[in-house]
C-alpha positions as CSV (number, residue, x, y, z in Angstrom):
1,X,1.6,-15.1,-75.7
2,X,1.4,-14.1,-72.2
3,X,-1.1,-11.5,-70.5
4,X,-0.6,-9.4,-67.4
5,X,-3.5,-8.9,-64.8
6,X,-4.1,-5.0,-64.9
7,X,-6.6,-3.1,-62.5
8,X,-8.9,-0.8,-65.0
9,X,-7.9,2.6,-64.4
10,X,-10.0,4.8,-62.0
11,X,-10.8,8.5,-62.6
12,X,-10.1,10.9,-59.7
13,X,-13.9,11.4,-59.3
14,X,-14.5,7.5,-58.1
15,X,-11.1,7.6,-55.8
16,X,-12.3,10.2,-53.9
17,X,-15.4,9.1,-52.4
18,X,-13.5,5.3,-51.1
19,X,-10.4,7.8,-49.4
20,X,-13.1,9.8,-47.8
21,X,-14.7,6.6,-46.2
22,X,-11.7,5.4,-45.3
23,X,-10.6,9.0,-43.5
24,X,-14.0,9.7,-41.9
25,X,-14.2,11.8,-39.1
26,X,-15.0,10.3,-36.0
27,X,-18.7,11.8,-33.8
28,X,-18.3,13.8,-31.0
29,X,-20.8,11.1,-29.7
30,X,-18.4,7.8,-30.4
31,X,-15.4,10.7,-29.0
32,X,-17.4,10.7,-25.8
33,X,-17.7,6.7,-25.8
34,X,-14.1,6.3,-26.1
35,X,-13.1,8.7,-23.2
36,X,-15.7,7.1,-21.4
37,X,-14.7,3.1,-21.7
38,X,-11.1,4.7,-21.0
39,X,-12.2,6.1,-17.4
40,X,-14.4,3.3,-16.9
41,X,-11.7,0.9,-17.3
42,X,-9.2,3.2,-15.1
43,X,-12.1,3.1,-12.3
44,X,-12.4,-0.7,-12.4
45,X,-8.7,-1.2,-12.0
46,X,-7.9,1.6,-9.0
47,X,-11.1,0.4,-7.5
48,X,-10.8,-3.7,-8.1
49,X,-7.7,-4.5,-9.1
50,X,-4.2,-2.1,-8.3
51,X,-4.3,1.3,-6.4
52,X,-1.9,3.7,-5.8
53,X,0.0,4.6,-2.4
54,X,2.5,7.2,-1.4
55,X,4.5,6.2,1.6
56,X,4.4,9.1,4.0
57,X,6.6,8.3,6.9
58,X,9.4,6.4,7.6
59,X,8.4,3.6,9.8
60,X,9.2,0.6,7.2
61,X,12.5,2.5,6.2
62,X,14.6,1.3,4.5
63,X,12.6,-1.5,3.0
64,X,10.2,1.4,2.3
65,X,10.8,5.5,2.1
66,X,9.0,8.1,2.5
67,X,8.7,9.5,-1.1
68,X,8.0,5.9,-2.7
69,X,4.8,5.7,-5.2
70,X,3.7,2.1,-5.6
71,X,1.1,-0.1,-6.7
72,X,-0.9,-2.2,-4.7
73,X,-2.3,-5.4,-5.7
74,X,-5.7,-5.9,-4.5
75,X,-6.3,-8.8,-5.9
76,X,-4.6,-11.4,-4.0
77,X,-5.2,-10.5,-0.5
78,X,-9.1,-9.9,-1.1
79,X,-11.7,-12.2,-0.2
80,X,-12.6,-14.7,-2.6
81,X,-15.6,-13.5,-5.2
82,X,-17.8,-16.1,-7.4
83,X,-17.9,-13.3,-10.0
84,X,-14.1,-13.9,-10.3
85,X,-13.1,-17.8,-10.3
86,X,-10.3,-17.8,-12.3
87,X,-8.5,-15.3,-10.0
88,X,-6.0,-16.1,-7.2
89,X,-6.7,-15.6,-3.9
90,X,-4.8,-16.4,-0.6
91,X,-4.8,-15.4,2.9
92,X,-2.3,-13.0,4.1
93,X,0.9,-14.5,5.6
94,X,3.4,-13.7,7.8
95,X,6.2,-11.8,6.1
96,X,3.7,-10.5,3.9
97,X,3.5,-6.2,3.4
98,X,-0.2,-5.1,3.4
99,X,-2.0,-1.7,3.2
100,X,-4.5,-1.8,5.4
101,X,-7.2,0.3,7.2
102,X,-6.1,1.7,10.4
103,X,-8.7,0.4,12.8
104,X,-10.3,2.4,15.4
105,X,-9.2,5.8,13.7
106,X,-11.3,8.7,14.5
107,X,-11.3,12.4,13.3
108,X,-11.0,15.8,15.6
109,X,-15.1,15.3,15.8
110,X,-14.5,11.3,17.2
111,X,-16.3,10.0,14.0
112,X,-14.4,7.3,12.2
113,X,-12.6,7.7,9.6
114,X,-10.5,5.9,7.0
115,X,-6.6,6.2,7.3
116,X,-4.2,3.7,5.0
117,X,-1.0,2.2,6.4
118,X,1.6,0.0,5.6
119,X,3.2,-2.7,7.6
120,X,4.9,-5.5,7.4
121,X,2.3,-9.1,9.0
122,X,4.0,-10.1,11.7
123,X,1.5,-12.7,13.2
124,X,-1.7,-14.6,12.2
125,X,-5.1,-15.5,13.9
126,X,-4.1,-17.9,16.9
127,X,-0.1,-17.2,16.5
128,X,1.6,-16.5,19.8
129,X,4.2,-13.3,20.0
130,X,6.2,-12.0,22.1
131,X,9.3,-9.8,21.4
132,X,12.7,-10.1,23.6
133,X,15.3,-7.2,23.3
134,X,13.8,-6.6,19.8
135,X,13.7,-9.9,18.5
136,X,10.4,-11.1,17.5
137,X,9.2,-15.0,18.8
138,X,6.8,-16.1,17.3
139,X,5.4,-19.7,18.9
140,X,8.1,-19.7,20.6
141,X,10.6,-19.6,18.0
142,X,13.1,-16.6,16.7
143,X,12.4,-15.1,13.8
144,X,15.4,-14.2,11.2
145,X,13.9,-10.6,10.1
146,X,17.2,-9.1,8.1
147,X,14.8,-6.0,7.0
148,X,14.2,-5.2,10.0
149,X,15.9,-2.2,12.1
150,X,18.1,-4.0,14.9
151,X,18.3,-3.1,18.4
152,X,20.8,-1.5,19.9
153,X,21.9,0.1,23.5
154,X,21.5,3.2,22.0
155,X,18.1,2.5,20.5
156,X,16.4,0.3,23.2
157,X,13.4,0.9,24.7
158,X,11.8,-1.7,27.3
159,X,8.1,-1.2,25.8
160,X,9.1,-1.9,22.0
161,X,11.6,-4.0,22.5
162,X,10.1,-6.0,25.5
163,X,6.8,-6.3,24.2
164,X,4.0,-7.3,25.7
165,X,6.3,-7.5,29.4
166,X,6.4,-4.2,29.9
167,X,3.1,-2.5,31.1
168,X,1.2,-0.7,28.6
169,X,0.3,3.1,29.5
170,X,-1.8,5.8,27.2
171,X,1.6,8.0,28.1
172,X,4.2,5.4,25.8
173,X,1.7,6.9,22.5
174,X,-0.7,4.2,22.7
175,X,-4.7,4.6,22.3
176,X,-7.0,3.7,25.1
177,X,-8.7,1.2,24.1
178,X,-5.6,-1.1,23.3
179,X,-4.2,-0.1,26.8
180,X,-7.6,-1.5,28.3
181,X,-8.2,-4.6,25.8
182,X,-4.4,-5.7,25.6
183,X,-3.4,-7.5,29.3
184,X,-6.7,-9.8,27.8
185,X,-5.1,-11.1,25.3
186,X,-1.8,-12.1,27.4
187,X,-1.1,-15.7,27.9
188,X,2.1,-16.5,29.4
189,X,3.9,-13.7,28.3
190,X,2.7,-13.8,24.9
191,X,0.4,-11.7,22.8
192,X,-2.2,-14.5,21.4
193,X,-4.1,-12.9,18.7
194,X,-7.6,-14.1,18.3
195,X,-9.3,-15.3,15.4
196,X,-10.1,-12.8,12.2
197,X,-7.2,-10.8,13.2
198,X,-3.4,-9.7,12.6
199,X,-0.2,-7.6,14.2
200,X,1.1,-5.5,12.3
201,X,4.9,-3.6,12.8
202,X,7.1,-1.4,10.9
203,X,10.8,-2.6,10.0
204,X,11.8,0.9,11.3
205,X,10.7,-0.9,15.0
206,X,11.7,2.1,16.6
207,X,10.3,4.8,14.8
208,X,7.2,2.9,14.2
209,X,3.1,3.3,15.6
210,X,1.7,-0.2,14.5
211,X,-0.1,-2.8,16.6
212,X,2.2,-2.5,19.8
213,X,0.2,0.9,19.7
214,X,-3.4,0.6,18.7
215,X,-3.8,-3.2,18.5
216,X,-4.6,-6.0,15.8
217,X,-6.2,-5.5,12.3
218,X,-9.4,-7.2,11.6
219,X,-8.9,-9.4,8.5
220,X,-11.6,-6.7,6.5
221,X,-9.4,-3.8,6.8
222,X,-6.9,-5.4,4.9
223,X,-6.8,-4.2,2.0
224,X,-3.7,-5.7,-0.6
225,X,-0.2,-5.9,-1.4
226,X,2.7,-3.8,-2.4
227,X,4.1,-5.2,-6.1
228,X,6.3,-2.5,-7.3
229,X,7.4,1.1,-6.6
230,X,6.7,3.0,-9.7
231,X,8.4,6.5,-8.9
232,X,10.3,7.5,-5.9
233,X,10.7,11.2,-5.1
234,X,13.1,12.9,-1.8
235,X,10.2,13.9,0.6
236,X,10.5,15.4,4.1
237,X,8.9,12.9,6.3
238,X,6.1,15.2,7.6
239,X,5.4,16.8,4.0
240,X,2.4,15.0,3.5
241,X,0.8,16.1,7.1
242,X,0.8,19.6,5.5
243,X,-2.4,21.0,4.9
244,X,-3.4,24.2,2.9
245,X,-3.5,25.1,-0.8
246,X,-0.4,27.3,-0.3
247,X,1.3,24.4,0.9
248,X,0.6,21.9,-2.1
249,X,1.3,24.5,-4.6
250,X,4.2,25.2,-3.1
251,X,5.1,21.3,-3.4
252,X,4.3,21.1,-6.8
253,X,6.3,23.4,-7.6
254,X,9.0,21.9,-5.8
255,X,8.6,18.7,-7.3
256,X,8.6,20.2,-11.2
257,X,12.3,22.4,-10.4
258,X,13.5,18.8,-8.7
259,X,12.0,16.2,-10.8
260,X,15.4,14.8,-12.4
261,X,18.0,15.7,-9.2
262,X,15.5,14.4,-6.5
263,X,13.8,11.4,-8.5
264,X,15.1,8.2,-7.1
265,X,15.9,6.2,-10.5
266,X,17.7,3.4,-8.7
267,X,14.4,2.8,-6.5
268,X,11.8,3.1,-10.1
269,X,10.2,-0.5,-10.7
270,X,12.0,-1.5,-7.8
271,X,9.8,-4.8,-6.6
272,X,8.4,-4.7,-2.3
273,X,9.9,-7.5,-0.5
């Protein structure tokens, strides 16, 4: 004779209390918690980890345009922490795109102030540059830079394309102290850059303020690396040095009728190089 395992039968009044545990409502005090490790979480990674960056001109065109959202790593480029020994460090290269901290930037009251660009390393503490009808020597060999703008008679110009042989003058865009500072740093005809410290230049070379301009970056300022370009929107190159409420509303608005036609999909995850 065989038996079959049966579960004793439960009335409706002894269901009800288990589905009600089961279902309870969450506290507007463990709510709160949850939003809370959600942004504290967000904070630590825009703060330690990735941040995001809207290119705003076009002086790294075309490797970079002016529309293109990405994330920066910064992680890797940062100095090494004993709170974090399983992370990867290294020091930047050349090659490398950074974001960095514009050095020496003031405001319209001369106080500093913090503005973020993006360049492409060009040369590293004790490195020797020179540039000879836009082709960049570094210790006194060529360097191959296919993403670079090339020169040509029609763009030339003896300062950018020359540099540092042709003298430097506040007129040519270039900040006073880097005019001043600059001839002591010549050697030869090269640019030696001293210890702690990097050039920077745009792969649009000639449409492009970078360290021909306002000098070298100190090694602090830098602060990571492009990884990917999450969304990439049409932009006017001087959209983002409008100021005014009217103005951003007026881009927003822009942006929602647009989103689909203007959106560069070809250019979304698209990795920096």
């Amino acid at each position: 004779m065989t038996t079959k395992n049966t579960l004793p039968a439960r009335t409706p009044s002894e269901v009800e209390p288990a589905a009600e545990q089961r279902h309870e409502e969450e506290t507007p005090f463990e709510a709160a918690a949850s939003i809370c490790s959600v942004l504290v979480v967000g904070l630590f990674i825009l703060t330690f980890i990735a941040q995001n960056f809207v290119i705003p001109s076009g002086s790294m065109e075309q490797t970079l345009l002016v529309g293109d959202h990405l994330v920066v790593d910064r992680i890797t480029l940062a100095p090494p922490t004993k709170w974090m020994p399983l992370v990867h460090y290294r020091e930047p290269k050349r090659g490398d795109i950074v974001v960095f901290i514009k050095p020496g930037e003031l405001d319209a009251d001369g106080k500093p102030t913090i503005l973020y660009l993006v360049k492409r390393l060009i040369g590293v503490p004790g490195d020797h540059i020179h540039l000879r009808n836009g082709i960049v020597i570094v210790n006194g060999v060529a360097q191959s830079q296919p993403h670079a703008v090339p020169t040509t008679p029609e763009n030339y110009r003896d300062y950018l394309d020359d540099f540092p042989s042709v003298p430097m003058t506040v007129d040519l865009g270039a900040t006073e102290r880097w005019a001043v500072d600059m001839p002591n740093h010549v050697v030869d005809g090269d640019l030696v850059i001293p210890p702690g410290k990097y050039f920077m230049m745009g792969d649009n070379r000639h449409n492009s303020l970078d360290s021909r301009f306002w000098g070298f970056v100190p090694r602090e300022n830098i602060v990571g690396r492009p990884l990917f370009n999450y969304w990439s929107f049409k932009t006017p190159e001087h959209q983002f040095d409008e100021t005014g409420v009217g103005n951003s509303i007026a881009w927003m608005g822009h942006v929602v009728l647009h989103f689909f036609t203007d959106t560069r999909w070809k250019r979304t995850l698209h990795l920096t190089r």
